[in-house]
C-alpha positions as CSV (number, residue, x, y, z in Angstrom):
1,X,30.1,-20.5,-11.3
2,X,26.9,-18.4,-11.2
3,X,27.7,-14.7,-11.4
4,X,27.3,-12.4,-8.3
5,X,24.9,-9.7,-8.7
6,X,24.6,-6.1,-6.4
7,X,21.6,-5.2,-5.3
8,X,21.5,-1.9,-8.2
9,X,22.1,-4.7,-10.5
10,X,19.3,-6.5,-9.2
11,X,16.8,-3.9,-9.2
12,X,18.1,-2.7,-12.6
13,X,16.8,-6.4,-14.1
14,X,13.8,-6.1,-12.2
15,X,12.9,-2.8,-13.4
16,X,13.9,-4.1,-16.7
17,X,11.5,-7.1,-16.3
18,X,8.9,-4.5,-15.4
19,X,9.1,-2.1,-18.2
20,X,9.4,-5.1,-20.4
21,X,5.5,-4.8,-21.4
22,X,5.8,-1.1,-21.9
23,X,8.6,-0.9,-24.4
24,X,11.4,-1.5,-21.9
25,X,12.5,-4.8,-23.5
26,X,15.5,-6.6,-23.2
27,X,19.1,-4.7,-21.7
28,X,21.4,-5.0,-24.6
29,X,24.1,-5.5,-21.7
30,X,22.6,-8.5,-20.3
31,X,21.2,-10.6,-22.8
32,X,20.6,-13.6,-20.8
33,X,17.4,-12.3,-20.0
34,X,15.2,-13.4,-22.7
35,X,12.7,-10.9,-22.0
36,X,10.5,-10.2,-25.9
37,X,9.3,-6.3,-25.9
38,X,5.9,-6.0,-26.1
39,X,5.8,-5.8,-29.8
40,X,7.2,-9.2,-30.0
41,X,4.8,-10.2,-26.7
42,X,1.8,-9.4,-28.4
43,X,2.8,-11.1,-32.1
44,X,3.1,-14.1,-30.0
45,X,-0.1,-13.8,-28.2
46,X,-2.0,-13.1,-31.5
47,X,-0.4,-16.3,-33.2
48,X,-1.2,-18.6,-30.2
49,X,-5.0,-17.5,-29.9
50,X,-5.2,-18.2,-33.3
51,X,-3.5,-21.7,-33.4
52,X,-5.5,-22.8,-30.0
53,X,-8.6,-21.6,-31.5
54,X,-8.6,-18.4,-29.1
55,X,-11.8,-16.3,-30.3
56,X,-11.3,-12.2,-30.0
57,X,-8.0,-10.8,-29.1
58,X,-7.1,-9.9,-25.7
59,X,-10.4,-8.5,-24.0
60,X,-12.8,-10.4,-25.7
61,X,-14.8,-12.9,-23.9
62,X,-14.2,-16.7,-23.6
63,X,-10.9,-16.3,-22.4
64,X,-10.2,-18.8,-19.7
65,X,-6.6,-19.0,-20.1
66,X,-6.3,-15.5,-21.1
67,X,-7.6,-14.3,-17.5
68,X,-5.8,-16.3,-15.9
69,X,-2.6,-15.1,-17.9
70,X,-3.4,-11.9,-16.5
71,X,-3.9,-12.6,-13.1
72,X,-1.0,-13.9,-12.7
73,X,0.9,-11.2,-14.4
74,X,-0.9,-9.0,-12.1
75,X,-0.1,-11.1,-9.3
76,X,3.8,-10.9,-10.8
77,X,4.2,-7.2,-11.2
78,X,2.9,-6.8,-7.6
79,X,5.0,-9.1,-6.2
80,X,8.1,-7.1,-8.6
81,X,6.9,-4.3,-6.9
82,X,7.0,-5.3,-3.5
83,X,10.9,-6.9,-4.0
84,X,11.6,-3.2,-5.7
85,X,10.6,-1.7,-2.4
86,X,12.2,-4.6,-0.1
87,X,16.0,-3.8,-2.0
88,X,15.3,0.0,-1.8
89,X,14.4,-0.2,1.9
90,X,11.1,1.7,1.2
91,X,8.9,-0.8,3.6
92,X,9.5,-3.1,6.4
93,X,9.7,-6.4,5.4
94,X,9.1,-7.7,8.6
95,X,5.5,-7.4,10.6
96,X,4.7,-4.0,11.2
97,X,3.8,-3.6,15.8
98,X,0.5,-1.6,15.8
99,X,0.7,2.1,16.9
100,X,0.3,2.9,20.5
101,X,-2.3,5.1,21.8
102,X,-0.7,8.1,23.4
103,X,-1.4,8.5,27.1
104,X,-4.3,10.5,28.3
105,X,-3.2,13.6,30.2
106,X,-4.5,14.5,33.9
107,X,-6.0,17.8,32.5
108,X,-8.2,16.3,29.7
109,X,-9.2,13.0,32.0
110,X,-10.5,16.3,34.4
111,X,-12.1,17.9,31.5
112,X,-13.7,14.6,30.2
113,X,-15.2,13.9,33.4
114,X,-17.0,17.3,34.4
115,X,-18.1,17.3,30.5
116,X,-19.7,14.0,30.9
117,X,-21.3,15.2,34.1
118,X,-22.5,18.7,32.8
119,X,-23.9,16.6,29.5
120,X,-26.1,14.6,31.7
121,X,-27.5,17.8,33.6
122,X,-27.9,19.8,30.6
123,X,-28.6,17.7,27.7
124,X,-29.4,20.4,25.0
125,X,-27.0,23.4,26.2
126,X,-24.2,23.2,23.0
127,X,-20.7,21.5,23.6
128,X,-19.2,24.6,23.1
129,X,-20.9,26.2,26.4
130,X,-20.5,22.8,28.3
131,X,-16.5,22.9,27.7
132,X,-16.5,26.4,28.7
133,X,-17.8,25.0,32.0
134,X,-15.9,22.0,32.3
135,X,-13.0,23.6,32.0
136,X,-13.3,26.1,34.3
137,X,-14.5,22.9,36.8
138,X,-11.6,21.4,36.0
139,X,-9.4,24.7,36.5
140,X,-10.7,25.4,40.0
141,X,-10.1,21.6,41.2
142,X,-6.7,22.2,40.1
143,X,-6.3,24.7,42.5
144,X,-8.1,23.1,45.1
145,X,-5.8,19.4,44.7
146,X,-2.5,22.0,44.2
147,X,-1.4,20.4,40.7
């Protein structure tokens, strides 16, 4: 019967996995997981190039398989990431609704409106000036409409 894990356990092997390529290695507790350090990572590398007839090491050119060993580690330790985050309850995991615009108040649909009108009249005056007015407009039809 397959062992039951919690969820510190399972982030604990996943940070393990993680760190594996920057000296983490393998957890002497759990040595199912045949994870190499990176020592052993790149030895093994270094011997396969040179049995497949790899030319240059890791960032030298002609590397077909190479790259695409990399993308897909890149593609791994982001998707690591992202299950690190999902267990820690750091991001929704479900689709995020997009934020609501908050409702325009009477006072700044006044303002907004006596601005625009005062813009058109008096096209080079400066915005400060022109808000000055507007809001003053916008005070006296308060009065006048009692709100």
């Amino acid at each position: 019967m397959a062992k039951k894990y919690s969820a510190d356990d399972v982030i604990d092997i996943l940070i393990g996995i993680g760190m594996g390529g920057r000296g983490g290695g393998v957890n002497p507790e759990n040595p199912m997981l045949g994870i190499p350090s990176f020592g052993e990572a790149v030895e093994e590398d270094r011997r396969r190039q040179q049995v497949n007839g790899g030319g240059g090491g890791f960032g030298g050119g002609g590397g077909g398989a190479s790259s695409a060993r990399g993308a897909a580690i890149s593609s791994m330790n982001t998707s690591v990431d992202n299950m690190l985050r999902a267990l820690r309850g750091d991001f929704d995991t479900q689709r995020r609704s997009t934020k609501r615009k908050k409702k325009v108040s009477r006072y700044s649909r006044c303002v907004g409106k006596h601005l625009k009108a005062l813009k058109k009249k008096h096209p080079r005056t400066k915005q400060t000036a022109l808000l000055k007015r507007a809001h003053a407009a916008c005070k006296k039809q308060r009065k006048r409409e009692g709100w």
